[in-house]
N, C-alpha and C positions, 0 to 999 in steps of 0.2 A: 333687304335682299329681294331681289326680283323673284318672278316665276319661274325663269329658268335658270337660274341658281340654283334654285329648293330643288328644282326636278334636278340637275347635275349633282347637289349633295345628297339626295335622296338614292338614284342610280350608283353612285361611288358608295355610299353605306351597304348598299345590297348587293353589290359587286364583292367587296371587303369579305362581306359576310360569310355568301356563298362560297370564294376561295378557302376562309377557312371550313367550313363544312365538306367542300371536296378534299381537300386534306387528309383528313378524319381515316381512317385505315380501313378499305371496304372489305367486308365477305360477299358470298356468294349471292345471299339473299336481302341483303344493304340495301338503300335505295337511294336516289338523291334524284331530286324534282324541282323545279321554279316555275311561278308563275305570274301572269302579267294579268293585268284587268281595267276595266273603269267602271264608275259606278255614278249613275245620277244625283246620287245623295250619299257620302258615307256615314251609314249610322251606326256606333256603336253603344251599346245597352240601352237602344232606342233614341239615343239621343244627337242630333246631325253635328258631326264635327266641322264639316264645311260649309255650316251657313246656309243651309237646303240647295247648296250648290254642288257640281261633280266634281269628282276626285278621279286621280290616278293612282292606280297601287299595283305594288310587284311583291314577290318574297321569294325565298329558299329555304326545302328542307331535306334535311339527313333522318334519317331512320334506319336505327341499324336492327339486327335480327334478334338481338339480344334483347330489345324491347324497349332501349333506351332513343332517347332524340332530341335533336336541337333543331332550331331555324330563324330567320329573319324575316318580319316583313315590314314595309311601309305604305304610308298612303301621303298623300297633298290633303293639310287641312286647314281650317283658318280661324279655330276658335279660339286661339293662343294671341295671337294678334288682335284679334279684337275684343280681349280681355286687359290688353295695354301691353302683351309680350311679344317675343321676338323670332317666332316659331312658325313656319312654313310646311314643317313636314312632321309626322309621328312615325318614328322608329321600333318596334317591337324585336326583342331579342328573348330567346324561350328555350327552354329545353326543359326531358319530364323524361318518365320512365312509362310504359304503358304494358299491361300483361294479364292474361286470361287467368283468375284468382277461382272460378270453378266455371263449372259447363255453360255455356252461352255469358256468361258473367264479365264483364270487362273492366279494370282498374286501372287510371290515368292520373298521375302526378305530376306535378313542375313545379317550376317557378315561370314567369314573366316580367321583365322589365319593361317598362314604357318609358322611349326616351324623347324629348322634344327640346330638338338640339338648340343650343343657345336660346331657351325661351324664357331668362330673367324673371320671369314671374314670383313671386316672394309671398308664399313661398314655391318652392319650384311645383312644375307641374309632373316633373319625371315620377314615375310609380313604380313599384315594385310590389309585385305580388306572389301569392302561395295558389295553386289548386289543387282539388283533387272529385276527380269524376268517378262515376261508377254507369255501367252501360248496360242495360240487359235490353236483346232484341231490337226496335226501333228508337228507344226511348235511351235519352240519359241526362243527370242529375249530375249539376258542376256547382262545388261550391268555392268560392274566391273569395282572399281574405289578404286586406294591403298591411304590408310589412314597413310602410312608409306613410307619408301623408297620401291624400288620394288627389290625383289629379288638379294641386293647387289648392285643394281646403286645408285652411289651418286645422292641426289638432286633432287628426281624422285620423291616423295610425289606426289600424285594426277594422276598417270599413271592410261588410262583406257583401259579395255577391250572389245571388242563387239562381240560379239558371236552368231551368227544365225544358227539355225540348228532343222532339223527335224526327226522323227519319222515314217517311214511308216510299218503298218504289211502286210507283205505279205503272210497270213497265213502256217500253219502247222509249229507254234513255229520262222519264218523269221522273220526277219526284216530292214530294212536298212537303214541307218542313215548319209544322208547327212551333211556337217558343215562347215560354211566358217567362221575365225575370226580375227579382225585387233586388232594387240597391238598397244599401242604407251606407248614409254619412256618419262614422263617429263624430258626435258631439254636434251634429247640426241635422236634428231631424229635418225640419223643412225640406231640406236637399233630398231626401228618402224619397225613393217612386219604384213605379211597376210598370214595367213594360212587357209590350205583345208584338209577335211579328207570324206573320202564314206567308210562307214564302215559295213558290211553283218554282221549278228548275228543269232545263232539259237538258241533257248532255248529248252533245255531235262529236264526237270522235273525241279530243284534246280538250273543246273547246265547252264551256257552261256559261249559258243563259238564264236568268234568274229573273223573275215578276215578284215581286214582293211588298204586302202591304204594313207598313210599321205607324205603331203609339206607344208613345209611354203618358201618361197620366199626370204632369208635374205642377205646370204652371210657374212654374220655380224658371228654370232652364232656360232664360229669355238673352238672343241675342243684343248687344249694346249697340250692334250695326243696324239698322231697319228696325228693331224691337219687334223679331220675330221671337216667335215658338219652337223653338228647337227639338221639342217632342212632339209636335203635333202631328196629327196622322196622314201618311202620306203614302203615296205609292211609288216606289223604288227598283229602277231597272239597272241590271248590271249582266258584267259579261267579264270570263276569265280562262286564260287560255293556261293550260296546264302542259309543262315539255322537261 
């Protein structure tokens, strides 16, 4: 599949998406947003999906007033492919409930699916997982736990994720965003690491800018393509327009 295939299957998934999500019956205080982006490096739990190469990513979300929500997003990656599969793009599809449980207190549930469409991989790389956050003030505490294999490892059902990280504004549109998170593999410690990211952001109207320095710790995590480091510490520029 070319590159602009993935980007056309990727744009029709998020298109799909967001139709049904505008569907969805609005109130008064309902919301629905998309957003588009690129990013030098897409890393997710510290670790680069696209080969320390850039990505494009969109998505859509619904939030209704009642607390509950869904959305779609995707990005261009290429770790699937050069694990010997046949996957160009990673599809996220999500939905959770989220609602203030006492004063300043914030509690966020879901599910997420990760889809990566036709990637053969055996076994598959598609994930499905549980969260649930708790928020108080700048800071909040997500833990994630796969209801399936993780991301291609055998045997791994019930890998969890913990995730701390905060929010500080440092006025005039700043922000900066600490974040520490340990994975673990069921049944293949090795695979187990901890990652770190401090991330500056400044927001222009619609539009966020992000300076962001990321590690994770692995050694593990080596692309088959060049025999990079896929955790290794880098600094990471992105931009996202929000409409």
């Amino acid at each position: 599949m070319t590159r602009a295939q993935t980007l056309n299957r990727l744009a029709l998934t998020l298109v799909a998406a967001a139709a049904a999500v505008t569907a969805l019956p609005a109130q008064a205080a309902d919301s629905l947003s998309f957003n588009a982006g690129v990013t030098t490096d897409y890393r997710y739990r510290g670790i680069s999906q696209t080969r320390l190469k850039p990505a494009l990513q969109g998505g859509a979300d619904f939030a209704a007033d009642s607390g509950f929500y869904v959305g779609a997003w995707g990005s261009t990656i290429k770790w699937v492919k050069d694990g010997g599969g046949d996957a160009n793009a990673e599809i996220d599809l999500y939905g959770g409930y989220k609602t203030e449980i006492a004063s300043g207190l914030t509690l966020d549930v879901g599910v997420l699916q990760y889809v990566y469409p036709s990637n053969k991989l055996n076994p598959s790389a598609n994930t499905l997982e549980g969260y649930g956050a708790l928020s108080y003030g700048p800071a909040t505490l997500k833990i994630s736990r796969s209801f399936t294999n993780l991301f291609g490892f055998a045997d791994s059902k019930g890998s969890m994720y913990y995730d701390l990280s905060a929010t500080f504004d440092l006025g005039s549109g700043y922000s900066l965003t600490p974040h520490v998170g340990h994975q673990t593999v069921k049944n293949l410690s090795a695979a187990s690491y901890t990652d770190y990211s401090l991330t500056l952001n400044k927001t222009i109207d619609a539009l966020t800018l992000s300076l962001g320095v990321v590690d994770a710790k692995t050694g593990v995590y080596i692309s088959p393509v060049g025999n990079k480091d896929l955790g290794k510490r880098a600094v990471v520029l992105g931009a996202k327009y929000t409409f």
